[in-house]
N, C-alpha and C positions, 0 to 999 in steps of 0.2 A: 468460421468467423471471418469479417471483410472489415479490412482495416478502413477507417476513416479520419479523412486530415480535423488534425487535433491541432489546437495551441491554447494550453495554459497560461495565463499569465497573473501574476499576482504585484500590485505597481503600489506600493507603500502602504500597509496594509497594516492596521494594529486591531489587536483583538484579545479577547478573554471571556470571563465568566462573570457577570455582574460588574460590580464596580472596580475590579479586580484584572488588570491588565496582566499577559502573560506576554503578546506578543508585541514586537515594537518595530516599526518601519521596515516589513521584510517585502521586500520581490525582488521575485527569482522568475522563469520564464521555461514553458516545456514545452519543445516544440513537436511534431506529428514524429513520432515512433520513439522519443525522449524519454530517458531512463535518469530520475533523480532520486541519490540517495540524501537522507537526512539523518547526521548523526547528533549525538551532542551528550551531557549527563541528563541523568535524572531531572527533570524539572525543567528543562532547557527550553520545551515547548513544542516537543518534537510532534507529540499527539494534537496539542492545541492547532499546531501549521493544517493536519489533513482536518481534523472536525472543522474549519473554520472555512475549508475550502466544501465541505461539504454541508454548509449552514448550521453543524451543530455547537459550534463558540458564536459569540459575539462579536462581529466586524465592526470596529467602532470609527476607522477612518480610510482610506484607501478604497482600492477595486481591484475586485476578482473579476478576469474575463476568460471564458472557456469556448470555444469556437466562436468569437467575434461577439459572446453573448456576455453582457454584465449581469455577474450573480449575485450582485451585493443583498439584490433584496427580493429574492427567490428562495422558496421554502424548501427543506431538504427533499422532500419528494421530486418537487422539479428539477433538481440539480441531477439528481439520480435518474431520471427519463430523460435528460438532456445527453446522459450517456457518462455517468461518472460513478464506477463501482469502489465501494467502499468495504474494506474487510476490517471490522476492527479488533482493539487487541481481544475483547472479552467473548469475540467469536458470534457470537448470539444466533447459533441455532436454536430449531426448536425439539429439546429434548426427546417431547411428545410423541414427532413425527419421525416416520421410516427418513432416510438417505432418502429416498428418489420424491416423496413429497415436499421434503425441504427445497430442493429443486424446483419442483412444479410451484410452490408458493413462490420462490423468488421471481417467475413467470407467469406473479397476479393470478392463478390457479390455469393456465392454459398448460397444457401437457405439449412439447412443442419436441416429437423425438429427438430430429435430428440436432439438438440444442442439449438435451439429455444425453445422447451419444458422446458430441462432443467432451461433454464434460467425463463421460466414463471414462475414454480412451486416454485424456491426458489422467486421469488419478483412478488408473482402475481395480485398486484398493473399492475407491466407491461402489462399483458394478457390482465386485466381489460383496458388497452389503446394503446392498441397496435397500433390503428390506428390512433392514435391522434399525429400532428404533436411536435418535441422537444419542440416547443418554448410554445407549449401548456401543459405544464409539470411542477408543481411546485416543490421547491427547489429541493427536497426528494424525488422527481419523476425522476427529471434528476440525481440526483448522486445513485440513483438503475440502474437506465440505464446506466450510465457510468461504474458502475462496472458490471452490467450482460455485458459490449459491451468488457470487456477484458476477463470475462470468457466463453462466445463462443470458445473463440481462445483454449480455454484448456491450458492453460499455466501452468506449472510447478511452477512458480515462482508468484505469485501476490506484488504486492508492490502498495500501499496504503497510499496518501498524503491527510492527513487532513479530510478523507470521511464525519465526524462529523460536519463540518463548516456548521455555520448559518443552520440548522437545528432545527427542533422543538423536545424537549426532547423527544417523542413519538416515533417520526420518525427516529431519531436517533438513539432509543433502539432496535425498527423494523430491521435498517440496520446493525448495527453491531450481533444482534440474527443470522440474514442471515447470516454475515461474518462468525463467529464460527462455525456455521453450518456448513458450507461448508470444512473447513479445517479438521472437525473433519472427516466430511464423508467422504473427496477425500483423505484426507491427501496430499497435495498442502501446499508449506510453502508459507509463508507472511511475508509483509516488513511493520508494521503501524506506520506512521509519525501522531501524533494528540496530541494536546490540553490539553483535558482529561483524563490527569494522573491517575485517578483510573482505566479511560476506558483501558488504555494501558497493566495496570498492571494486570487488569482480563483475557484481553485478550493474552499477551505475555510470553511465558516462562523466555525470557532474555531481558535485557532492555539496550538499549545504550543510553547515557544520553551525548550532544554533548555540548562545551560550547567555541565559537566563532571557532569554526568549530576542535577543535581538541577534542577527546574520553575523558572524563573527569571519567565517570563510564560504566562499563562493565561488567555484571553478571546478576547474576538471580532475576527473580521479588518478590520472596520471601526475597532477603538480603534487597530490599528496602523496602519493609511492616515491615519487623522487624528492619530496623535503616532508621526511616523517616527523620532523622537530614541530612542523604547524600541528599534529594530531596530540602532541608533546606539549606545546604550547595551548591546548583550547579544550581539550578533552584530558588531560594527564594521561596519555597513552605513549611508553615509549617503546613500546611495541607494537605490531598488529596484531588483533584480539580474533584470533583464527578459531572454528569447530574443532573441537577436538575431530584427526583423521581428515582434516579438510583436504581435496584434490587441490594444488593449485597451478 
């Protein structure tokens, strides 16, 4: 994979579902090999923030720009061939299909090895079932495969909702190892939406912390290690919310 210069940026952006706003005046800015996490509670808007960068919410005012390109009013297809992979929470393979054609689908049906490799080598649980249909795939087996099924695509952008859910502490630590990996090698920026607040903060340079859909905090992951009272303050966390067996 060959990293290419990226920048995100989202410049007062409000958005939702129908008539029904979730998000309110948010941008935040990701620049080429930028790592942001997004925490917040339930409802906070955490999901709304990637569907919206990725045309599936409503952009009702503001602009999204992803390599110098305005996606306000570009359909999800073309955001995703502009180079912006998306894994979302409900994972959506295709049951039906082996491990290695879910693959080849995410690559428009071109069988592309060296892209196929690629993706064994970092999760090669996959290799090991490649011909095993989705539905034969436990938790941590389909959510490897839902994100090797957006990095085929070679996407510039990754964004990343919840990858961690209902997984086993193990497996969890397996998948997110792979994630870092990967961003450090290709240098490819990410968007992680999750749970586990330590997870985020090991992994993220900058943290957006959303609370009923408007930016509540906005900086770096070290200002929240050293004033835990903000995660206290906006998340009712007064501790960090670690894997169980997390290395840190």
């Amino acid at each position: 994979m060959v990293a290419v210069d990226t920048e995100l940026v989202l410049d007062g952006v409000w958005a939702g579902y129908g008539d029904t706003t979730v998000l309110e005046d948010l941008s935040v800015t990701l620049g080429t090999g930028g790592r942001l996490g997004v925490i917040g509670r339930n409802g906070a808007g955490k999901t709304t923030t990637l569907a919206t960068i990725v045309g599936l919410a409503d952009q009702t005012r503001g602009e999204i720009r992803f390599a110098g390109t305005d996606l306000s009013r570009l359909p999800p297809f073309k955001r995703a061939r502009a180079g912006i992979g998306y894994v979302p929470q409900t994972r959506d393979i295709f049951p039906s299909l082996t491990v290695e054609e879910n693959l080849v689908a995410a690559m428009r049906g071109r069988r592309d090895a060296q892209r196929l490799d690629e993706a064994y080598r970092m999760f090669p649980r996959l290799r090991e079932r490649r011909g095993n249909g989705g539905a034969q795939l436990s938790g941590g087996e389909q959510q490897m495969l839902s994100v090797a099924r957006a990095l085929v695509t070679r996407p510039r952008l990754l964004l990343l909702d919840e990858p961690l859910e209902g997984l086993a502490p193990q497996i969890a630590e397996e998948l997110m190892a792979a994630i870092s990996g990967l961003v450090v090698e290709t240098g490819i920026a990410c968007i992680l939406v999750e749970q586990h607040v330590d997870v985020v903060l090991d992994f993220a340079e900058d943290i957006l912390i959303l609370e009923r859909g408007r930016p509540v905090f906005y900086g770096g992951s070290g200002t929240l290690r050293a004033q835990p009272e903000i995660l206290d303050r906006t998340i009712g966390l007064s501790k960090l919310d670690s894997l169980p067996g997390q290395l840190r």
